[in-house]
MITI-647758 format. One record per residue (C-alpha): residue number from 1; residue in three letters; x, y, z. Coordinates in pm, 1 decimal, always signed. Last residue first. Example, Ala and Ser with C-alpha at 12.3 -4.5 7.8 and 13.67 -1.06 7.14 Angstrom:
2
+-----+--------+----------+----------+----------+
! num ! residu !       px !       py !       pz !
+-----+--------+----------+----------+----------+
!   2 !    ser !  +1367.0 !   -106.0 !   +714.0 !
!   1 !    ala !  +1230.0 !   -450.0 !   +780.0 !
+-----+--------+----------+----------+----------+
end
This chain:
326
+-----+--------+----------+----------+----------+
! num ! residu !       px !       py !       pz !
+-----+--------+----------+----------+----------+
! 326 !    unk !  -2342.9 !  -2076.0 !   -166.5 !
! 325 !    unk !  -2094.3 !  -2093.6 !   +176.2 !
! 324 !    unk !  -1986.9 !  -1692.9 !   +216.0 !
! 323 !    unk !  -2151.9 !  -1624.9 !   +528.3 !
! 322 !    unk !  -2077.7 !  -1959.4 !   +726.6 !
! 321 !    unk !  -1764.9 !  -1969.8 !   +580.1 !
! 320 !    unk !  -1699.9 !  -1716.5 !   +795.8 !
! 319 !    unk !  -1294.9 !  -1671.6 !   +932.5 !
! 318 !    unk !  -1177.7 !  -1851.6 !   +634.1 !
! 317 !    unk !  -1440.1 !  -1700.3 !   +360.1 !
! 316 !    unk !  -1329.3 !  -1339.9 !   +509.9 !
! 315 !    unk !   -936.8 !  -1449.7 !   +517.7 !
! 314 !    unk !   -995.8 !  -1530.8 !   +122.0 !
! 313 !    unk !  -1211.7 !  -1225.6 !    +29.3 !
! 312 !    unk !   -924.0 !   -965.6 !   +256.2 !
! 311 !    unk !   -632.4 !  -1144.5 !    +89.8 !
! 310 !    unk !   -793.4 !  -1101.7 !   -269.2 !
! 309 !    unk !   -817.8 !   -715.8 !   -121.7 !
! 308 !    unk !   -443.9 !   -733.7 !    -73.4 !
! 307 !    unk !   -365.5 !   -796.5 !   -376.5 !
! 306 !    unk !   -423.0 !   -423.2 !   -470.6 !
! 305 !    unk !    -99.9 !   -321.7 !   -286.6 !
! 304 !    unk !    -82.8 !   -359.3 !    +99.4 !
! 303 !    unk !   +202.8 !   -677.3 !   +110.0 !
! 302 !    unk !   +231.1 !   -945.3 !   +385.9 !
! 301 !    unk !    -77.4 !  -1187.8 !   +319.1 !
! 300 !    unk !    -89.3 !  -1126.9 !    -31.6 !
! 299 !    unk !   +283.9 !  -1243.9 !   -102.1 !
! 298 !    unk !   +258.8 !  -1553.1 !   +150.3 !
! 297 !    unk !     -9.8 !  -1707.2 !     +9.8 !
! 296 !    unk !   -262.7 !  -1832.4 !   +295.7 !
! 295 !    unk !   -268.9 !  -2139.7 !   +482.9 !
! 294 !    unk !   -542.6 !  -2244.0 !   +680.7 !
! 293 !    unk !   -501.4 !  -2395.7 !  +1087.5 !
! 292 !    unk !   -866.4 !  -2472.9 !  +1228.4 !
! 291 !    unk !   -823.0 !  -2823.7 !  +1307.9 !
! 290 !    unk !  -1019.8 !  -2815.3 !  +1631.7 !
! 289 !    unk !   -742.4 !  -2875.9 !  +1903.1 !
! 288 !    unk !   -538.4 !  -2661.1 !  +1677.3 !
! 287 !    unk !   -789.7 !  -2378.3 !  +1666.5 !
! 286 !    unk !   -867.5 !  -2394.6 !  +2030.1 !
! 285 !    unk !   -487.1 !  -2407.2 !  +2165.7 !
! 284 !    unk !   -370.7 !  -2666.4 !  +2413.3 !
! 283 !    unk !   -163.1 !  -2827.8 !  +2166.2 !
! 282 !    unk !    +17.7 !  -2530.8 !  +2114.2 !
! 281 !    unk !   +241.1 !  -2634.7 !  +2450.2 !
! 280 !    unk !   +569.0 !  -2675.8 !  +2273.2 !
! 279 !    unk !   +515.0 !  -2612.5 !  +1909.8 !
! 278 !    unk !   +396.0 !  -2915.2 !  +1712.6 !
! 277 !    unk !   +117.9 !  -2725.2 !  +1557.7 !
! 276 !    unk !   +273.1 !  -2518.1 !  +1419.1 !
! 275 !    unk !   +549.1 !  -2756.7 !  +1285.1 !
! 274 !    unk !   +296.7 !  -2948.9 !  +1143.9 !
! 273 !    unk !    +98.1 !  -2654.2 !   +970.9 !
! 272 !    unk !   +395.6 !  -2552.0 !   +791.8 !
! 271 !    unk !   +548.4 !  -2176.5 !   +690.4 !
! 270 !    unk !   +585.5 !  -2032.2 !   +328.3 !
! 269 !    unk !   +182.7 !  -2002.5 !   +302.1 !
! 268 !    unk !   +203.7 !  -1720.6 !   +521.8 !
! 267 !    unk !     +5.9 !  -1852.3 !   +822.8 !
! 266 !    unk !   -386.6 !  -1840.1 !   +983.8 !
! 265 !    unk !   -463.9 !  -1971.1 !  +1269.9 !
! 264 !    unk !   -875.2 !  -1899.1 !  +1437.7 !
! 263 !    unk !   -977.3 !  -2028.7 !  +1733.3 !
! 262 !    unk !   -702.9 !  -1804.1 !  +1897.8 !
! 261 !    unk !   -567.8 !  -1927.3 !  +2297.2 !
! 260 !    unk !   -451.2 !  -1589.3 !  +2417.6 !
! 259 !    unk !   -244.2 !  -1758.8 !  +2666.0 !
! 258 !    unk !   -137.6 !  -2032.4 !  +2392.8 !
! 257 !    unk !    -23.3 !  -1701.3 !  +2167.2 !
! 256 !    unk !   +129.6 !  -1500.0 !  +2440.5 !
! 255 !    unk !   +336.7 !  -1829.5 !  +2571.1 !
! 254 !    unk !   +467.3 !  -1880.7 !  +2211.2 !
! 253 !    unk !   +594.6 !  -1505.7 !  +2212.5 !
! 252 !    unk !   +468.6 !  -1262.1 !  +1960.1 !
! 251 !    unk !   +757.3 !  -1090.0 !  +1775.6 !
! 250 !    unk !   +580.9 !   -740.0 !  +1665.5 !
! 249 !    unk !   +485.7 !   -600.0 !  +1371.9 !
! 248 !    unk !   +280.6 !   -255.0 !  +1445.2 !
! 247 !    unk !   +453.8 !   -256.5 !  +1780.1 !
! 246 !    unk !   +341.8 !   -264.4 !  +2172.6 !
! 245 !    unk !    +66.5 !   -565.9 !  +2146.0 !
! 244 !    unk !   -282.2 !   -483.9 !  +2215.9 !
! 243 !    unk !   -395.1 !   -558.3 !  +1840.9 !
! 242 !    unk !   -187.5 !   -882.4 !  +1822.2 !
! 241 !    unk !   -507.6 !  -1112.5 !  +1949.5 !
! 240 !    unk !   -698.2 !   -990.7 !  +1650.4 !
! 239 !    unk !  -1074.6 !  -1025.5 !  +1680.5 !
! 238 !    unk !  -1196.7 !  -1170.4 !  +1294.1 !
! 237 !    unk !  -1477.7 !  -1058.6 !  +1064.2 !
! 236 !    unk !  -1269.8 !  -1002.3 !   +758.9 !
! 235 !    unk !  -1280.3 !   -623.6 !   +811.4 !
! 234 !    unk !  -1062.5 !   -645.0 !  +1194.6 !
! 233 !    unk !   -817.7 !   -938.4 !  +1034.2 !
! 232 !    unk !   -710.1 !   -694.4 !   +734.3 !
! 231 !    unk !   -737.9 !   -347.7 !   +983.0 !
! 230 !    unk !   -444.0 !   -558.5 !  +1250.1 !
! 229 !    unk !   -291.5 !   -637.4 !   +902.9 !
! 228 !    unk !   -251.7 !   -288.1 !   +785.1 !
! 227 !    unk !    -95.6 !   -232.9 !  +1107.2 !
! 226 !    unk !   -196.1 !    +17.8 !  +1375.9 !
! 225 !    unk !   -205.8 !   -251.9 !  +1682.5 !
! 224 !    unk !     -7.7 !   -566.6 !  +1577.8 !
! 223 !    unk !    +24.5 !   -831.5 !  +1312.2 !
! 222 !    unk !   +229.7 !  -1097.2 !  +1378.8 !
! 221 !    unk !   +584.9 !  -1249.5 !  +1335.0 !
! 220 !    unk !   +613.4 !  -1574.3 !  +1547.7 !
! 219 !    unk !   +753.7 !  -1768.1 !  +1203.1 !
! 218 !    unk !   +721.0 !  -1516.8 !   +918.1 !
! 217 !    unk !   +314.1 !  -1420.6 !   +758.5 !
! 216 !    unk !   +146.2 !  -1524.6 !  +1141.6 !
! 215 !    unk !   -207.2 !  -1445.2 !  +1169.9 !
! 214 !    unk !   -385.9 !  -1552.4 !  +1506.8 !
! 213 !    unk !   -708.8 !  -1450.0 !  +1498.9 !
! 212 !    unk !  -1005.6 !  -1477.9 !  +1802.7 !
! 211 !    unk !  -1345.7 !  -1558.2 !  +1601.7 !
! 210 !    unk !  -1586.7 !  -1238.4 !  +1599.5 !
! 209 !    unk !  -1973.8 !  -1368.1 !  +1608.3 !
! 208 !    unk !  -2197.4 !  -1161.3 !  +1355.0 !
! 207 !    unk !  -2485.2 !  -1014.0 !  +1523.0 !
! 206 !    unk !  -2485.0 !   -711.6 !  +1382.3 !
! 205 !    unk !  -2278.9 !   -721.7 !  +1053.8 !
! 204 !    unk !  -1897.6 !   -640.5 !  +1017.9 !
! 203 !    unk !  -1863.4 !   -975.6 !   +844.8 !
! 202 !    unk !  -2145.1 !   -935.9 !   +586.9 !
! 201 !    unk !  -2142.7 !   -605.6 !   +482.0 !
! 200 !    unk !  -1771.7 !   -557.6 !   +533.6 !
! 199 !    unk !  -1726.0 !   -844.0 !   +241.2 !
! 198 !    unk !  -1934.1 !   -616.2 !     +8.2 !
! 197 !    unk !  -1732.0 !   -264.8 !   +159.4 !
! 196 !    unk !  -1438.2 !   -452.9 !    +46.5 !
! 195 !    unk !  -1525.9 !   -566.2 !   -296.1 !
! 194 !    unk !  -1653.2 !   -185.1 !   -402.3 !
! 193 !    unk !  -1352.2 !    -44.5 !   -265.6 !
! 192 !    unk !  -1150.5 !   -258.9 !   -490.4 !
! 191 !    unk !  -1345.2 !   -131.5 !   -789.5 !
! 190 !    unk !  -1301.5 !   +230.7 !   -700.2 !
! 189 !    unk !   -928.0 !   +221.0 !   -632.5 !
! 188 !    unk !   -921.8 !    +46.1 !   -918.9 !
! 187 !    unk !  -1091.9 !   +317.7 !  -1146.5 !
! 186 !    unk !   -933.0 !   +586.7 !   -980.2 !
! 185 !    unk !   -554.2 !   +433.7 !  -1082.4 !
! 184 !    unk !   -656.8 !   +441.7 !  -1423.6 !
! 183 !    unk !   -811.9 !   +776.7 !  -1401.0 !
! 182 !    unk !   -511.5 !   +965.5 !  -1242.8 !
! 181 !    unk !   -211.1 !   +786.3 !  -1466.3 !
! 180 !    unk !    -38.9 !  +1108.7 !  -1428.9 !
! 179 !    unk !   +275.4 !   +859.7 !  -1298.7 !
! 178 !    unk !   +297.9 !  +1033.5 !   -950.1 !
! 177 !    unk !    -97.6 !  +1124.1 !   -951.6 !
! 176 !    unk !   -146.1 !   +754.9 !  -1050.1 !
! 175 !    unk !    +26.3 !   +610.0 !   -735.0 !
! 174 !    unk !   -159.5 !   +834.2 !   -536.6 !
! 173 !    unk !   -443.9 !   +676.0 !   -616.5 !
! 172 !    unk !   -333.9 !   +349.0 !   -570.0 !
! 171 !    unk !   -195.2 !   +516.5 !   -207.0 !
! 170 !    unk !   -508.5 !   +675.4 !    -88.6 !
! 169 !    unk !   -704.9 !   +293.3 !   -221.8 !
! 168 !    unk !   -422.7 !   +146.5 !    +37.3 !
! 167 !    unk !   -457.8 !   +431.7 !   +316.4 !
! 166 !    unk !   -864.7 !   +340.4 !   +326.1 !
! 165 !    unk !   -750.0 !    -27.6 !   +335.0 !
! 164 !    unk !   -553.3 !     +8.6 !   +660.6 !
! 163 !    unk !   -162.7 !   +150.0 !   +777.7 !
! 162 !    unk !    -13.7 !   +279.3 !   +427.8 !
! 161 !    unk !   +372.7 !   +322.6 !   +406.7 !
! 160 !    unk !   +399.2 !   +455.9 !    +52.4 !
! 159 !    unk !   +778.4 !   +622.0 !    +24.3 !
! 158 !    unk !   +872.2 !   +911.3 !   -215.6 !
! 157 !    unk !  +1237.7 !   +894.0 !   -326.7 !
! 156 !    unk !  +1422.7 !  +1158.6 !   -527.4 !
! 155 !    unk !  +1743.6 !  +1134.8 !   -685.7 !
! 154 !    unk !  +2002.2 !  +1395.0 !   -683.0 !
! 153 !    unk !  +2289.4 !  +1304.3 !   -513.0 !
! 152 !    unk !  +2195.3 !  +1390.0 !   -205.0 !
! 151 !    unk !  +1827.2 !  +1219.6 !   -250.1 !
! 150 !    unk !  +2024.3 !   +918.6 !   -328.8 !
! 149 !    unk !  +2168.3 !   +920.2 !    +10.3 !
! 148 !    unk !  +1871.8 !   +992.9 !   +166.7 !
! 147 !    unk !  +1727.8 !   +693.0 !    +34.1 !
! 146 !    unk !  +1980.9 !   +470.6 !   +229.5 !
! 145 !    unk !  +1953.0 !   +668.6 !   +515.2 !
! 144 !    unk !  +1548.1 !   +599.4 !   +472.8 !
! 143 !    unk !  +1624.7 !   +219.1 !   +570.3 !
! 142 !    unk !  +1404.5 !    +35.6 !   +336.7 !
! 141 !    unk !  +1079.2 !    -93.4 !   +513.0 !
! 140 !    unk !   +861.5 !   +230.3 !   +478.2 !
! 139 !    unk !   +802.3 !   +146.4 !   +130.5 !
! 138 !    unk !   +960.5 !   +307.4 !   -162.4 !
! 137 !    unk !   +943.4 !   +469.4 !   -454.0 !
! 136 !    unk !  +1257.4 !   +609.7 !   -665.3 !
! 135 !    unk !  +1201.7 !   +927.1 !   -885.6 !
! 134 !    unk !  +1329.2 !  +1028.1 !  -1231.5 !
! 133 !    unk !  +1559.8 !   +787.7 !  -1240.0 !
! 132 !    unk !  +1913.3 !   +774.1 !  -1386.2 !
! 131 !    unk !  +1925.3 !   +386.6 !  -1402.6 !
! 130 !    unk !  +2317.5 !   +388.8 !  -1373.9 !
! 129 !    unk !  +2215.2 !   +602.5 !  -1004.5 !
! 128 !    unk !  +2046.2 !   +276.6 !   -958.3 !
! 127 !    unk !  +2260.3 !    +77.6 !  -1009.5 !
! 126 !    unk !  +2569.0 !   +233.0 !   -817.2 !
! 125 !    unk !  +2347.8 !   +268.3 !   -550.8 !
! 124 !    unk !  +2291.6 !   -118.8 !   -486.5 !
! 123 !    unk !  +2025.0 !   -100.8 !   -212.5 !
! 122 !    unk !  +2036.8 !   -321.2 !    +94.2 !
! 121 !    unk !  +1726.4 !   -407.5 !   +220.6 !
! 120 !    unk !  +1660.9 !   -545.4 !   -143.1 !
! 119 !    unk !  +1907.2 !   -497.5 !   -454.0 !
! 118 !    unk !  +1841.1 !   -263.4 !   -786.8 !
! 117 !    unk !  +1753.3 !   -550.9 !  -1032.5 !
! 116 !    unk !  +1712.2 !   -474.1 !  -1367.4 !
! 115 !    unk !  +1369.3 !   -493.5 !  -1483.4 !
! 114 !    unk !  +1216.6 !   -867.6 !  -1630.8 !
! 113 !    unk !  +1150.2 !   -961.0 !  -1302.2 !
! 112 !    unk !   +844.6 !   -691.6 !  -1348.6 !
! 111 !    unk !   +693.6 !   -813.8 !  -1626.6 !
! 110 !    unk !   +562.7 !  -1104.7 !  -1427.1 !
! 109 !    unk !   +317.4 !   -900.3 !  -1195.3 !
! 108 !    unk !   +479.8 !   -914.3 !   -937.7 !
! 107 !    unk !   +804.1 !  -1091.5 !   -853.2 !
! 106 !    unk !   +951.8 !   -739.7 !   -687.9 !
! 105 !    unk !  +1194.1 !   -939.8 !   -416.2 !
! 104 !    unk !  +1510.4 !   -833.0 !   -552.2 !
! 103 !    unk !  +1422.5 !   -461.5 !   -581.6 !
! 102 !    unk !  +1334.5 !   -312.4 !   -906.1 !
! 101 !    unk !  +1424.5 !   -116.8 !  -1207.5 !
! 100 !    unk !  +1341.8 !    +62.7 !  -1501.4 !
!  99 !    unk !   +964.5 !   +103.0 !  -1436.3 !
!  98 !    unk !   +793.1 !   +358.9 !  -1639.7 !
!  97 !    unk !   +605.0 !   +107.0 !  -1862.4 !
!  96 !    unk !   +460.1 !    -43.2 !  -1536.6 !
!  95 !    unk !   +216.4 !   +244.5 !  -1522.5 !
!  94 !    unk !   -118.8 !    +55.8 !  -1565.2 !
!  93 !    unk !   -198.7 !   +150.1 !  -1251.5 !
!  92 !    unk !   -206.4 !   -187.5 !  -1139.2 !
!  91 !    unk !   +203.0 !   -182.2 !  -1264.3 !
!  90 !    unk !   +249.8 !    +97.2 !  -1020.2 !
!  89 !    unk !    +97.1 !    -60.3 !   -741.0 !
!  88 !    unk !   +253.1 !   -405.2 !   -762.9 !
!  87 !    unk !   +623.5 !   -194.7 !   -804.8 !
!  86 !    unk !   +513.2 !     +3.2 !   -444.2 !
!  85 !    unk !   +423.6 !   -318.4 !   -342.6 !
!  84 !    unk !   +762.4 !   -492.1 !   -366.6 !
!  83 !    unk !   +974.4 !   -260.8 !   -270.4 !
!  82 !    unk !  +1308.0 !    -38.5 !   -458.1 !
!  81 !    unk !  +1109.5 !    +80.9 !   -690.2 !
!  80 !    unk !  +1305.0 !   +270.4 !   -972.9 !
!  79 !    unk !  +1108.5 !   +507.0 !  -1192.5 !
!  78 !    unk !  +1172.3 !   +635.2 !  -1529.9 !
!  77 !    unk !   +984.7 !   +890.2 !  -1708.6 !
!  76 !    unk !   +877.6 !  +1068.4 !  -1389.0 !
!  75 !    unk !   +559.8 !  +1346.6 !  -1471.2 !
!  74 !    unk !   +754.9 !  +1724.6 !  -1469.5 !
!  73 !    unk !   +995.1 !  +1832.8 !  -1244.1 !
!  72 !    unk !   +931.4 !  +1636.8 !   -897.6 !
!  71 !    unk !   +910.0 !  +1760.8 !   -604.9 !
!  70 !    unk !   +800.9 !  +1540.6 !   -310.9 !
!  69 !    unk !   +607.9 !  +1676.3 !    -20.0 !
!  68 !    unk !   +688.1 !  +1455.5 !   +250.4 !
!  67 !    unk !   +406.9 !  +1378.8 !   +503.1 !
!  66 !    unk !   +549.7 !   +988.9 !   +559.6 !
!  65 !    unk !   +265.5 !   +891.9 !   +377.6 !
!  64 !    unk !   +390.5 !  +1092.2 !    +47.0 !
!  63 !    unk !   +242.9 !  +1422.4 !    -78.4 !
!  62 !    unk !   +269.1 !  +1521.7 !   -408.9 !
!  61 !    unk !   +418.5 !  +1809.7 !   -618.4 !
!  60 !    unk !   +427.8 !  +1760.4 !   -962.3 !
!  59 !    unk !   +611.4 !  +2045.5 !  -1194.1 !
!  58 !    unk !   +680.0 !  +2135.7 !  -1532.1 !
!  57 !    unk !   +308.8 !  +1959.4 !  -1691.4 !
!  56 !    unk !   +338.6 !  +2049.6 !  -2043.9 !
!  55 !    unk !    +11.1 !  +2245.0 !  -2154.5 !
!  54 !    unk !   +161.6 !  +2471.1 !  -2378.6 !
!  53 !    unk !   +137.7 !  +2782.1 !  -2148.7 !
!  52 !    unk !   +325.3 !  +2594.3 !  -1899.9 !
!  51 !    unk !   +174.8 !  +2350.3 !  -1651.4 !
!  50 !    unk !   +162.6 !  +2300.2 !  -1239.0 !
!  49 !    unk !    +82.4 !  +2034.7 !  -1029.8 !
!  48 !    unk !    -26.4 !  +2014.5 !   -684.3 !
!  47 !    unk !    -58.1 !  +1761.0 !   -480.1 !
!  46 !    unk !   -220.2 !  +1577.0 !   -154.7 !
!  45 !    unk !   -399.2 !  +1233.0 !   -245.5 !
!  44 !    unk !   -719.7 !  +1102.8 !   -232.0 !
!  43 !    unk !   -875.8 !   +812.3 !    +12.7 !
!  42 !    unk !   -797.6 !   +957.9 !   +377.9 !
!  41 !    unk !  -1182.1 !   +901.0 !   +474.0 !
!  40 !    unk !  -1194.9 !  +1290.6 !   +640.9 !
!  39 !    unk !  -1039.2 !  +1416.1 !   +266.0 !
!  38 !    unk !   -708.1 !  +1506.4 !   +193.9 !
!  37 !    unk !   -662.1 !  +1842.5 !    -27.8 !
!  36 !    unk !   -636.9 !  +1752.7 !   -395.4 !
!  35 !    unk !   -452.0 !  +2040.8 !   -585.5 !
!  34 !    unk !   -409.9 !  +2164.6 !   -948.9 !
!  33 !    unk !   -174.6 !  +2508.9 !  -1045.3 !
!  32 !    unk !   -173.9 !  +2665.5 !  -1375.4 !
!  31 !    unk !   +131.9 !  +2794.0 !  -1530.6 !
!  30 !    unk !   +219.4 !  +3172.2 !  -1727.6 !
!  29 !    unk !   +575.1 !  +3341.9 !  -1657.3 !
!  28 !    unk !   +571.1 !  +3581.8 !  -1367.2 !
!  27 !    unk !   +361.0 !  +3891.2 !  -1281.0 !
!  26 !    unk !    +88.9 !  +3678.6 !  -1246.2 !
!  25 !    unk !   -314.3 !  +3766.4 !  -1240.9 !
!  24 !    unk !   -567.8 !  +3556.3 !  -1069.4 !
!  23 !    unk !   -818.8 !  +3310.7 !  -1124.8 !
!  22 !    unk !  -1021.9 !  +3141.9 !   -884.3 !
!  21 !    unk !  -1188.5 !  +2822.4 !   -771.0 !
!  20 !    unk !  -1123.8 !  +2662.7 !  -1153.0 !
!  19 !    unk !  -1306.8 !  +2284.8 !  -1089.0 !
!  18 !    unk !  -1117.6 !  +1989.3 !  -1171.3 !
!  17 !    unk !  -1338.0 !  +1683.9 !  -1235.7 !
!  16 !    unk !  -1160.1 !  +1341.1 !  -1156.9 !
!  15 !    unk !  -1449.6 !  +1208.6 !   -995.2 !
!  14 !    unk !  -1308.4 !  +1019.2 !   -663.9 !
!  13 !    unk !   -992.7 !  +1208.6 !   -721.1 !
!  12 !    unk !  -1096.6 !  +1524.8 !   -680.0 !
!  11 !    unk !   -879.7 !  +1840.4 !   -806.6 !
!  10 !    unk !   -900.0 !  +2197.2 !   -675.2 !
!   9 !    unk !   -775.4 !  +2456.3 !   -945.1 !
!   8 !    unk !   -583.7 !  +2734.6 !   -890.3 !
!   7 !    unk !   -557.3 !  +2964.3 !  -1230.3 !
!   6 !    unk !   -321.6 !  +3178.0 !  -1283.0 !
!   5 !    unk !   -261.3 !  +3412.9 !  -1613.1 !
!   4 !    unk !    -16.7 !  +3554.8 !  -1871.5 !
!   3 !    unk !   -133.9 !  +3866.5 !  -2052.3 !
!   2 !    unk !    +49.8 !  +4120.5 !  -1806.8 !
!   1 !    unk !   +386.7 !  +3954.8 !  -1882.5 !
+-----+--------+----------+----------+----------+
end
């Protein structure tokens, strides 16, 4: 065994160059080992990987939000995602090939309807376990004693549960760790990056006024302190009146929302400007005394894949049209 060797290897994700650190001898069979330590901007992803002689990769190891280091033998052949933005995520990474099956509610991109169906809230473990995964990803929003069942018999689950648009480009890129589709996913991390900081520029300017926000994506469901929403509304130029509420998604009273009188409404596109406005007492309210209620598609309002940078661009142009108007 004294000819077989070690190598650790630090991997970064923003240029995808691995550069050999140190090299030292093993006394057991031959595998190299690649890591990406977090960085202070929380945009790569924690691994480590390790290959055989021939190159095969025989073990991933990443890192999921929840802090979970996930072992997996070898890159997943078949995945099962039981949530909506996981499945967006995977299919942006041009890994939608490895999909077997999905959640009731995973409607995007259109390929992925076509995968059998694995349940919602309530997972159907029978189908899944006839799907024989690899790996099942998640989002925080699936009760985890579901997934811990799977993981006891034999199926593991990592979970992407980001909080603001620095954890969404550390989850794309995490995304193509899982599925070894590393440049792929770097690539649109990169790009959507580059349209955020351009809408920053303009809304986070000096100087630029900071309408109070109301977003609602489910009838008196809001966006509170900690969210990825609270960080969507905060980048497209707007003051959240959620972001001192007790809970990342909270149930915001009607009294709340006419106390904290918003100029600004904004509402999953599933919901109606009427009945908004008809609430008892929302009369009183700046943006419905001045007509500014705007509806935006449900999907992109409530989920932190890659659409929700198209989310970011349209709330922006809402909130500023002033700074957007050609």
């Amino acid at each position: 065994m004294s000819g077989n060797k070690q190598r650790v290897v630090v991997w970064n994700l923003w240029t995808l160059v691995a550069v050999a650190i140190t090299a030292l001898a093993s006394v057991t069979a031959g595998y190299y080992i690649g890591s990406s330590g977090h960085t202070e901007n929380g945009t790569q992803a924690s691994y480590s990987v390790e290959w055989d002689e021939s190159g095969n990769i025989t073990k991933l190891t990443v890192t999921d939000d929840y802090g979970r280091a996930v072992a997996l033998n070898g890159v997943p052949k078949r995945i099962v995602s039981v949530s909506p933005t996981p499945t967006e995520i995977l299919f942006a990474v041009g890994a939608g090939d490895l999909v077997v099956g999905v959640d009731e509610y995973s409607d995007y991109p259109a390929e992925a309807t076509n995968r059998t169906k694995v349940g919602s809230f309530t997972l159907n473990i029978e189908a899944i376990v006839g799907l024989d995964p690899d790996l099942i990803v998640s989002s925080d929003l699936v009760p985890q004693q579901q997934l811990d069942q799977l993981v006891e018999l034999g199926y593991p689950y990592f979970i992407f549960a980001t909080r603001d648009f620095e954890g969404v480009f550390k989850d794309i890129r995490m995304a193509g760790v899982l599925t070894w589709h590393i440049a792929e996913a770097d690539a649109l991390a990169t790009s959507l990056e580059a349209r955020v900081n351009e809408v920053a520029l303009k809304t986070l300017a000096a100087g630029v006024t900071k309408p109070r926000t109301y977003v609602e994506y489910y009838p008196y469901y809001t966006y509170g302190p900690g969210s990825f929403g609270d960080d969507l509304i905060r980048v497209a130029g707007g003051v959240n009146i959620g972001h001192n509420l007790t809970s990342e998604y909270p149930t915001a009273t009607s009294e709340f929302v006419v106390a904290s009188d918003p100029q600004v409404i904004i509402y999953a596109s599933t919901s109606n400007a009427t009945e908004i406005a008809s609430r008892p007492g929302w009369n009183t309210i700046s943006a419905i005394r001045n007509g500014q209620l705007y509806s935006i598609d449900e999907d992109i309002l409530s989920r932190y894949g890659p659409r929700i940078v198209d989310c970011l661009e349209v709330m922006a142009q809402i909130l500023h049209p002033e700074l957007f108007d050609s």
